[in-house]
C-alpha positions as CSV (number, residue, x, y, z in Angstrom):
1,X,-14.7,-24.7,-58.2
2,X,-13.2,-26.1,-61.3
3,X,-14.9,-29.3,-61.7
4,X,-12.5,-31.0,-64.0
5,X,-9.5,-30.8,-61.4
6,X,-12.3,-32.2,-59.2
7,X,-12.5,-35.4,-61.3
8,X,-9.1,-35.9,-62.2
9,X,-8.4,-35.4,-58.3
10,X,-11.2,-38.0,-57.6
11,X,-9.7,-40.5,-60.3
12,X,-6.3,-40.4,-58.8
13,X,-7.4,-40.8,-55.1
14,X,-9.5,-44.1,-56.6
15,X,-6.4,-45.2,-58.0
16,X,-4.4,-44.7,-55.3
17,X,-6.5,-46.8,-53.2
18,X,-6.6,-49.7,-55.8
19,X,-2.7,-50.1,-56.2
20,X,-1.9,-49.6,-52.5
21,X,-5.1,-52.4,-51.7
22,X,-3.3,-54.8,-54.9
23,X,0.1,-54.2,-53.0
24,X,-1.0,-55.5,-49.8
25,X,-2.8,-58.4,-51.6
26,X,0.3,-59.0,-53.0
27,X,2.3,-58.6,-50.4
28,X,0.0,-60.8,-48.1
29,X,-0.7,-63.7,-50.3
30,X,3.4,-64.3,-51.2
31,X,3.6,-64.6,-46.9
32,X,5.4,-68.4,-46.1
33,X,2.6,-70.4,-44.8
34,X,-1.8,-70.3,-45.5
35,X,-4.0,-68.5,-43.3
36,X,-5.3,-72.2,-42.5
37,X,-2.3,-72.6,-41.3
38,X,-2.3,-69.7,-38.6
39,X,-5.8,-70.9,-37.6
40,X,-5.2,-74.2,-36.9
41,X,-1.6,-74.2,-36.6
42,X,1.4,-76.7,-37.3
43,X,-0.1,-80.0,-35.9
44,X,-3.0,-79.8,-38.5
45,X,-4.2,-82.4,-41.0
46,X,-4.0,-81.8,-44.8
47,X,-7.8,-82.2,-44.7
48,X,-8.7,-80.0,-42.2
49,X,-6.4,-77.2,-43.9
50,X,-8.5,-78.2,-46.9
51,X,-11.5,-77.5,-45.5
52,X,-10.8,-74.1,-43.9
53,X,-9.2,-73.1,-47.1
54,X,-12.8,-73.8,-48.9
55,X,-14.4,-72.0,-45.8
56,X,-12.5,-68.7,-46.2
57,X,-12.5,-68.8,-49.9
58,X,-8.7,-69.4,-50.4
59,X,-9.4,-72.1,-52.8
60,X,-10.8,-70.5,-55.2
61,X,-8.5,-69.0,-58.1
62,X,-6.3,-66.0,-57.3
63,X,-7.7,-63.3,-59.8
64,X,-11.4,-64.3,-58.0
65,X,-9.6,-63.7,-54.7
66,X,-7.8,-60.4,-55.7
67,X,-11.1,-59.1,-56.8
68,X,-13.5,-59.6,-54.0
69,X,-10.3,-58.1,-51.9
70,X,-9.9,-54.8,-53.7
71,X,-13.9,-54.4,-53.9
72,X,-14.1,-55.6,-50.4
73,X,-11.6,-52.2,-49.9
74,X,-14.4,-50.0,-51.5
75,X,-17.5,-51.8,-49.5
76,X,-15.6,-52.0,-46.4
77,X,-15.8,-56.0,-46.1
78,X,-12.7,-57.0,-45.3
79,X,-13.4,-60.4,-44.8
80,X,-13.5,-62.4,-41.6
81,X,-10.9,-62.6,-38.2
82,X,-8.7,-65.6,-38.4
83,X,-9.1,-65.5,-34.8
84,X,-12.5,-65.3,-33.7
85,X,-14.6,-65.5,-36.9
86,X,-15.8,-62.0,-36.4
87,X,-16.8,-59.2,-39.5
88,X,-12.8,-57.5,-39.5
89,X,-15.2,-54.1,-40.2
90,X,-16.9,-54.9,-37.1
91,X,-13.6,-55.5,-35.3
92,X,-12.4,-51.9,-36.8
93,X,-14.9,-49.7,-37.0
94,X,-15.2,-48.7,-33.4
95,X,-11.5,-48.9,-32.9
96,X,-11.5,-46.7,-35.8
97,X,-14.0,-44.0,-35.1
98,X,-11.8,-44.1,-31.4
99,X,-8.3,-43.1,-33.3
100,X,-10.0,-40.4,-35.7
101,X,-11.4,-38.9,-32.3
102,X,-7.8,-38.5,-31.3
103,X,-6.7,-37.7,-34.4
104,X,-8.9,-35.1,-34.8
105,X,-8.6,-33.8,-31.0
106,X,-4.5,-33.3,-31.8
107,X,-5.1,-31.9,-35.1
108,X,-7.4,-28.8,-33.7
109,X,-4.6,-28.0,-31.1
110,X,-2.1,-27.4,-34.1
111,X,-4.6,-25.4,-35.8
112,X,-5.5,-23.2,-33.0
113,X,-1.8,-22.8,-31.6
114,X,0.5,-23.6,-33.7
115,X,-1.1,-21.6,-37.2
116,X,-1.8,-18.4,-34.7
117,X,1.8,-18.6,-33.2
118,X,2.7,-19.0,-37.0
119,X,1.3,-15.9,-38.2
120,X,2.2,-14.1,-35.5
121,X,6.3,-14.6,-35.9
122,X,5.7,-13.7,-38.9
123,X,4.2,-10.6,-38.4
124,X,7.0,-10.3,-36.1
125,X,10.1,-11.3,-37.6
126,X,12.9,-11.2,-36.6
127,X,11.9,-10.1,-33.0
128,X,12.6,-11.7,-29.7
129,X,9.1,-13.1,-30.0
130,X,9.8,-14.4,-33.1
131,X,13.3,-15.9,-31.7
132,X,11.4,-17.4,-29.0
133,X,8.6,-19.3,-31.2
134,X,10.8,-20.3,-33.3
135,X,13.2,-22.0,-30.6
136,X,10.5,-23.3,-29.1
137,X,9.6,-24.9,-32.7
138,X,13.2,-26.6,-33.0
139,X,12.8,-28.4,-29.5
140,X,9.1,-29.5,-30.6
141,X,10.8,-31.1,-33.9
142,X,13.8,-32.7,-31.9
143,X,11.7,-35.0,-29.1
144,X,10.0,-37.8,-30.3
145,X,6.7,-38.7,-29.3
146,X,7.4,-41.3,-27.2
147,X,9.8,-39.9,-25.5
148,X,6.9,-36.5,-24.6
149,X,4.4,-39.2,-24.1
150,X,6.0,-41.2,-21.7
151,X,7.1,-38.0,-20.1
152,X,3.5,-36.0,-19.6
153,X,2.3,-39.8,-18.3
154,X,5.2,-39.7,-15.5
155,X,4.3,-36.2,-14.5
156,X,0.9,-35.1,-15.1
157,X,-0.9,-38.3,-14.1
158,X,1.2,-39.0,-11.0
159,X,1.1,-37.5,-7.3
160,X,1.6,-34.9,-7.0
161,X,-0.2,-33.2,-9.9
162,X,-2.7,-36.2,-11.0
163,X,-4.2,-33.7,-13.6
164,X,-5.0,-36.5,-16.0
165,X,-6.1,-40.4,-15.9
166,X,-3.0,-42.3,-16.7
167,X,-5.3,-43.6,-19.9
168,X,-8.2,-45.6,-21.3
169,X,-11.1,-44.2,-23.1
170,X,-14.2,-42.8,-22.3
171,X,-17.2,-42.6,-24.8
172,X,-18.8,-39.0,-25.1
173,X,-21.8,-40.3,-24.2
174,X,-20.6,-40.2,-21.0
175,X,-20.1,-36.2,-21.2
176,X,-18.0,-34.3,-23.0
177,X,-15.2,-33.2,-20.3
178,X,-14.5,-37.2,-19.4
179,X,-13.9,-37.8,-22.7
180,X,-12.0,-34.9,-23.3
181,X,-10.0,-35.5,-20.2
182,X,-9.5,-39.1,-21.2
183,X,-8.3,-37.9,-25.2
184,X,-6.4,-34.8,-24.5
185,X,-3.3,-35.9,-22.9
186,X,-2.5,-38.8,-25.7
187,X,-3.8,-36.4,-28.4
188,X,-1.0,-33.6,-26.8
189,X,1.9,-36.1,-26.9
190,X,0.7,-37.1,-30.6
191,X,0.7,-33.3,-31.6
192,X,4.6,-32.4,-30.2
193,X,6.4,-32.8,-33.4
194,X,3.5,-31.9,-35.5
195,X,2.9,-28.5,-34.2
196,X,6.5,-27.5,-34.2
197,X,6.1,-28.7,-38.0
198,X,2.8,-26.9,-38.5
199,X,4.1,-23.4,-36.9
200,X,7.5,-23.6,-38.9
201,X,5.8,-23.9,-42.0
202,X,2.9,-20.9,-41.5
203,X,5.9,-18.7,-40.4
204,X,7.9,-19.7,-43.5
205,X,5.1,-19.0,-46.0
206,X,3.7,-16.1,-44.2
207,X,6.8,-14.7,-44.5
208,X,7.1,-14.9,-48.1
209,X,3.7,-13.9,-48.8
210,X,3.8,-10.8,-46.9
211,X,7.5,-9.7,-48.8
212,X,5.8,-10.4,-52.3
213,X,4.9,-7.4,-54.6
214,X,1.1,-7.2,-53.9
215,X,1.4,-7.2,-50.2
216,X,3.3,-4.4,-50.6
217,X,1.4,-2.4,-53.0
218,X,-1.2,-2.9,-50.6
219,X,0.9,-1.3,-48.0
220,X,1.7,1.9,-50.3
221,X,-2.0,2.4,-50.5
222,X,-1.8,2.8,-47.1
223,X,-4.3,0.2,-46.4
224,X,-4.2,-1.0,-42.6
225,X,-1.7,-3.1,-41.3
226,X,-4.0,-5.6,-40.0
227,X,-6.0,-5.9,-43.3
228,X,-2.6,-6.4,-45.1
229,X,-1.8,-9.1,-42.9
230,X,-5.7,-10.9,-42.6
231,X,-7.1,-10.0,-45.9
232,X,-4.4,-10.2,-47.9
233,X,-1.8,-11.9,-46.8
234,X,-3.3,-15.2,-44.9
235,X,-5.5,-16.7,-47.6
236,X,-2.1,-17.1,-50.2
237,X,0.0,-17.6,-46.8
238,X,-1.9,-20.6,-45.4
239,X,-1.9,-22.6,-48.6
240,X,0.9,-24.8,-48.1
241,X,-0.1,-24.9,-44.4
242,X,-2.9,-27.2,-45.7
243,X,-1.1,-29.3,-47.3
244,X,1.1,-30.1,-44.2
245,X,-2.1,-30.3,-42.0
246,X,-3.4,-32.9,-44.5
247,X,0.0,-34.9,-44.8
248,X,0.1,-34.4,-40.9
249,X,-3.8,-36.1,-40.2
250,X,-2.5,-39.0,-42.6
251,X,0.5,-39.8,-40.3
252,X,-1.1,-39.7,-37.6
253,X,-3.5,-42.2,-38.4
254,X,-0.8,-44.2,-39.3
255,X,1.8,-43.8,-36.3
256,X,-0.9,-43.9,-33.7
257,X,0.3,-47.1,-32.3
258,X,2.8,-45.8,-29.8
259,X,0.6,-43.2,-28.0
260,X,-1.9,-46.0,-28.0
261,X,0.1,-48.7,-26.6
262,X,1.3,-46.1,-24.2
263,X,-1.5,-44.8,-23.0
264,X,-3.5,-48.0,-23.0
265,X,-6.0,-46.7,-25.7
266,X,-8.4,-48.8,-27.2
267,X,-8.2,-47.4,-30.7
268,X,-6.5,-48.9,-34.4
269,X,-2.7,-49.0,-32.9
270,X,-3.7,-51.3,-30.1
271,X,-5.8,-53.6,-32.5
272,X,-3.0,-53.8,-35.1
273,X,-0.8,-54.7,-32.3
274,X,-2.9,-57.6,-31.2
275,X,-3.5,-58.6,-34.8
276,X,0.3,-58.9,-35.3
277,X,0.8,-61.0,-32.7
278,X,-2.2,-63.6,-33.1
279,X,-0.8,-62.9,-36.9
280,X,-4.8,-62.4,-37.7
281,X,-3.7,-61.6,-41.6
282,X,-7.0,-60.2,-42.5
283,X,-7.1,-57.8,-39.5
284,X,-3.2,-57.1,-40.4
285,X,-4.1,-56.2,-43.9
286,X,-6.9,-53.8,-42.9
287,X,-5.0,-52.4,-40.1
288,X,-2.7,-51.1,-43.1
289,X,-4.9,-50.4,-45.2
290,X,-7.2,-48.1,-43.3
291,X,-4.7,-45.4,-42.2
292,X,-3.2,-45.4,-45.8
293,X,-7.0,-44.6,-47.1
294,X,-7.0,-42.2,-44.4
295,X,-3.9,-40.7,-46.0
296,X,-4.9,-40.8,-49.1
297,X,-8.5,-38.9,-48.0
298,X,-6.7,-36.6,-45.7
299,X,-4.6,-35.1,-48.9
300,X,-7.9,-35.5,-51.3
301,X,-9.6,-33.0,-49.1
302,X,-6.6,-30.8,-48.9
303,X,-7.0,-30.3,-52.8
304,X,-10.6,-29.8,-52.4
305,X,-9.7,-26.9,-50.0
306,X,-7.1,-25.4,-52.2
307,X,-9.7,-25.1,-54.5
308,X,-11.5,-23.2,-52.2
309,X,-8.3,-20.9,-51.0
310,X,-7.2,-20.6,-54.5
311,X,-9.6,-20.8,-57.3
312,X,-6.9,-20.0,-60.2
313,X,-5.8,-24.0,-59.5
314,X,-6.9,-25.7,-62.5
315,X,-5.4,-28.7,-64.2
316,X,-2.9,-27.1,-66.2
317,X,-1.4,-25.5,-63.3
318,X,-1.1,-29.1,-62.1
């Protein structure tokens, strides 16, 4: 692994994190209105806003304040509900490890279907089982999640089928298949655009991979079909396919709060939601700040694994 590209990838992900965490203090702290303001609301005295200021550390001078915020991003304290006084980490954190369950859940779908039905159009080009994945792909990439979510809740958790429960969570703790039954119908409806997107890009770099010059060499040598296409051919082929599965992980971290709000699941979308409408400005600003870490991380480890896939990356192919 080339440990420089390592760093300067490190670096940039740091920074990253510190200018999207100074654009939400930013953003946050030119708001109309004080966050004493939102706890205690209009009828307030001057004093009493005073005080809550001092209690929440909004008094003290704004470089102090941006500071402890943008550390607070690294340490994972991001302060205090407006609401209920409560740790916002504590608030998150199981919400949190709830929507990276799902996450992850309609993530491994597109990498066991949608990279395999990839490869295999590919293989197949121009075939009627290409034509068919690849239609298939298009009407993936033209519903929108809500629309398949709302749809798979209508028929597959209503009489007559009832194949799923119509939402909620259920901790795996309390055995794998509940929680899988309780994750995999959200994490379905999450995946419908994703995996059209995931399959049409592993058939459009497969494709090119296996017309270059060393795939066919390879073929002139007579070495086996199957070899060409597996030994050869998939390591370059699936490159970009990790970058899309990275991209991919990010947005759904971030656009999780439909399926949630849908399905009734008690992850980051639902607390966001709540947030927004209690206007809790400290769980607002971590509720946008922890999917767009996620983000960040997501494509971080993509270049870690392109490393991996491709050790001529170095920084001057960068």
């Amino acid at each position: 692994m080339n440990y420089l590209y390592l760093v300067k990838r490190t670096a940039i992900a740091f920074l990253s994190i510190v200018v999207v965490a100074s654009v939400v203090f930013g953003v946050t702290t030119l708001l109309p209105g004080s966050a004493a303001n939102i706890v205690l609301g209009t009828e307030a005295t001057e004093q009493t806003i005073q005080q809550v200021n001092k209690d929440l550390g909004l008094n003290r001078p704004l470089h102090v304040q941006y500071v402890d915020f943008v550390g607070g991003v690294f340490t994972g304290d991001f302060g205090e509900s407006l609401i209920s006084g409560q740790p916002v980490s504590e608030l998150i954190w199981p919400r949190l490890l709830r929507t990276l369950q799902l996450a992850t859940v309609a993530m491994l779908i597109s990498i066991v279907t949608a990279i395999p039905l990839g490869i295999i159009a590919a293989a197949k080009r121009n075939t009627i089982l290409d034509h068919v994945v690849t239609s298939g792909s298009y009407i993936g990439l033209s519903i929108p999640s809500f629309v398949s979510a709302t749809l798979l809740l209508m028929f597959l958790t209503s009489p007559p089928l009832e194949l799923f429960p119509k939402g909620g969570y259920v901790p795996i703790s309390q055995g794998v298949i509940p929680w899988l039954h309780h994750l995999l119908l959200p994490a379905i409806a999450m995946n419908t655009i994703i995996l059209a997107y995931v399959l049409r890009q592993t058939r459009s770099s497969m494709v090119e991979t296996l017309e270059s010059d060393y795939i066919r060499t390879a073929r002139l040598k007579g070495v086996a079909e199957r070899n060409v296409l597996f030994k050869h051919g998939l390591r370059n082929g699936l490159l970009p396919t990790v970058t899309v599965l990275a991209l991919n992980f990010g947005w759904m971290m971030g656009s999780v709060v439909i399926i949630e709000q849908i399905f009734a699941f008690p992850g980051m979308g639902e607390l966001i939601v709540q947030a927004i409408e209690n206007r809790n400005l400290t769980v607002i600003q971590a509720g946008i700040l922890v999917p767009t870490i996620a983000f960040i991380l997501a494509n971080f480890a993509a270049d870690i694994v392109y490393t991996m896939l491709d050790p001529r990356i170095s920084l001057g192919d960068q």
